[in-house]
Short mmCIF file of the C-alpha atoms (twelve columns), coordinates in Angstrom:
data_MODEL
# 
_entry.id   MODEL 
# 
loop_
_atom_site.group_PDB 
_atom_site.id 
_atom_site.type_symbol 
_atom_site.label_atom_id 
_atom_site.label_alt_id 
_atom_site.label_comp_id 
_atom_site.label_asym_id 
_atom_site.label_seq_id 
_atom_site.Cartn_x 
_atom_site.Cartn_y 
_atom_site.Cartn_z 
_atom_site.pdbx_PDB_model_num 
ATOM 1  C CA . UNK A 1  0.400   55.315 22.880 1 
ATOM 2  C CA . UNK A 2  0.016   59.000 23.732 1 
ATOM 3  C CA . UNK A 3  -2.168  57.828 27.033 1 
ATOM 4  C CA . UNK A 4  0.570   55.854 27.707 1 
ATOM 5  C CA . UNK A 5  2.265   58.740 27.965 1 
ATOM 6  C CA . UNK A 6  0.188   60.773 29.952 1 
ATOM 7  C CA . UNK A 7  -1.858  62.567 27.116 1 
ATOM 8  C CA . UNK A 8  -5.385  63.453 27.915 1 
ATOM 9  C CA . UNK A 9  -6.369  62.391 23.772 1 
ATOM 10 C CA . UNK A 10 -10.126 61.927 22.439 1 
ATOM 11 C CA . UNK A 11 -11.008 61.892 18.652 1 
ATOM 12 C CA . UNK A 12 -14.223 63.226 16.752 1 
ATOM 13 C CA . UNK A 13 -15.015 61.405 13.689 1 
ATOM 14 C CA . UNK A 14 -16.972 63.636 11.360 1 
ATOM 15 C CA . UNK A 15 -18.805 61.421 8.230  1 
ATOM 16 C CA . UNK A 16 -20.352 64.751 6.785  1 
ATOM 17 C CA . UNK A 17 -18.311 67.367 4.743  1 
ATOM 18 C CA . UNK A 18 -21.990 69.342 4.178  1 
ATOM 19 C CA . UNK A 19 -24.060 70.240 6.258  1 
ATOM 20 C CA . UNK A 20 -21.746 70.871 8.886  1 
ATOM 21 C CA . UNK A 21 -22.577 69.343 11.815 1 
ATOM 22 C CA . UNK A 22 -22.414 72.676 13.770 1 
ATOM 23 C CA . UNK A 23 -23.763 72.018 17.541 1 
ATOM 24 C CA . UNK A 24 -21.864 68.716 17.786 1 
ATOM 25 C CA . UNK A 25 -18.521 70.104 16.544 1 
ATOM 26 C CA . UNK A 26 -19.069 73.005 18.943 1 
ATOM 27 C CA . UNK A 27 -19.957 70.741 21.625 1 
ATOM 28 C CA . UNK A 28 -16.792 68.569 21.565 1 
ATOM 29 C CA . UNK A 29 -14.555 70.713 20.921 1 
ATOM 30 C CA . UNK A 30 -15.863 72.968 24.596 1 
ATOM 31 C CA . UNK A 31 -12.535 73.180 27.101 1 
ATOM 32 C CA . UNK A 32 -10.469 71.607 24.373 1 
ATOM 33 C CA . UNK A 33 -6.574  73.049 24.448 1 
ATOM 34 C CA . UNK A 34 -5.147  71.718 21.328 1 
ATOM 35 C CA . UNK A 35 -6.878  70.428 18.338 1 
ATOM 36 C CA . UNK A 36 -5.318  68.192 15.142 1 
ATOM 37 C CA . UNK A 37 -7.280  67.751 11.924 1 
ATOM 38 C CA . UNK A 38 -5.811  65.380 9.721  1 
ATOM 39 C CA . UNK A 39 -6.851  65.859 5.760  1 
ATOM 40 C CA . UNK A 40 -6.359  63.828 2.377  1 
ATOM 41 C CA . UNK A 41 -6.030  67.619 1.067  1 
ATOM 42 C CA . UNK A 42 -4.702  70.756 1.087  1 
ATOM 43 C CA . UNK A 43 -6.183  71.568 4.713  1 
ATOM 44 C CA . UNK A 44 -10.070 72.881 3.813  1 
ATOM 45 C CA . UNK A 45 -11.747 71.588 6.478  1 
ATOM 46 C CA . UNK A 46 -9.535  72.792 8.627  1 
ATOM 47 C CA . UNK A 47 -11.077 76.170 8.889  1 
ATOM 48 C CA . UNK A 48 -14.464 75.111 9.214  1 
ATOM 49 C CA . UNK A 49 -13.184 73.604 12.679 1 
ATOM 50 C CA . UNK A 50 -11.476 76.945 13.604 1 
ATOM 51 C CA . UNK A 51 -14.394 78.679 13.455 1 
ATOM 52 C CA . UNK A 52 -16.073 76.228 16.587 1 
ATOM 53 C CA . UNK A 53 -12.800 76.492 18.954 1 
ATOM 54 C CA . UNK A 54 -12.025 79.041 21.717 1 
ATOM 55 C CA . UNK A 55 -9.681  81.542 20.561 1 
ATOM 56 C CA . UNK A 56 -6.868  80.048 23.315 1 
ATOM 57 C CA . UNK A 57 -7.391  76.561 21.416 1 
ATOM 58 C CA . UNK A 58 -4.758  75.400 19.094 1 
ATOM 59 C CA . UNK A 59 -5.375  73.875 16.012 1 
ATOM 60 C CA . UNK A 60 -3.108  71.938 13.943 1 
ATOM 61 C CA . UNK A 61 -3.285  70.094 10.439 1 
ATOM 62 C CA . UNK A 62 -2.156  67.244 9.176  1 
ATOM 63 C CA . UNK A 63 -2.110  67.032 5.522  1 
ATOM 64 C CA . UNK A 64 -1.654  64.532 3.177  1 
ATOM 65 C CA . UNK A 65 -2.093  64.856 -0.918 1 
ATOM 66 C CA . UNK A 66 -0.386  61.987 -2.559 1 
ATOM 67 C CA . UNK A 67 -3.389  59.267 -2.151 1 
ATOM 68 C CA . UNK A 68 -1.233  57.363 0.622  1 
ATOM 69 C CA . UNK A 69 -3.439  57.469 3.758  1 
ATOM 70 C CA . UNK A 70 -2.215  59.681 6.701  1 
ATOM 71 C CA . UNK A 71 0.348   57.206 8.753  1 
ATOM 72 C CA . UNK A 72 -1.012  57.433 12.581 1 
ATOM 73 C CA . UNK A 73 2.200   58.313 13.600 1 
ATOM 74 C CA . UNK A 74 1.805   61.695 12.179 1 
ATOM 75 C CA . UNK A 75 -1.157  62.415 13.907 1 
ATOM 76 C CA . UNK A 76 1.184   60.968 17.122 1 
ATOM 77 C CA . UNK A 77 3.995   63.334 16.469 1 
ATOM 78 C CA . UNK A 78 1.536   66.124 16.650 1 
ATOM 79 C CA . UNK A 79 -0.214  64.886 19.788 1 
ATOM 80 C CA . UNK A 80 3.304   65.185 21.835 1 
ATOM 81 C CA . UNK A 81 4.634   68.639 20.321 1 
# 
């Protein structure tokens, strides 16, 4: 949907919460203007990303903590802010 509409979108699926995969977090994330981490939590994982981004890179959340899974069009609605 957000191709459709001209978005340049990728996604990263990370299966680890420790260790970090480091290198490969740093390595996608190279030349990357806007990032969105969607969480089942308050948003900690969110600043382990932060610390692999260029300092012109935005980065989002989106946070969900009532055991409903994150609806995609969440993630969408961030995508075309």
């Amino acid at each position: 949907k957000a191709r459709k509409l001209g978005h340049k979108v990728s996604s990263l699926v990370i299966y680890s919460v420790w260790p970090l995969p480091e290198k490969e977090i740093a390595d996608s994330l190279k030349n990357i203007k806007k990032v969105i981490v969607p969480e089942m939590n308050n948003g900690q994982y969110i600043n382990e990303i932060q610390r692999f981004t260029d300092i012109n890179t935005e980065v989002t959340g989106v946070n969900m903590m009532n055991t409903k899974l994150i609806n995609p069009e969440k993630i969408f609605e961030e995508i075309i802010k």
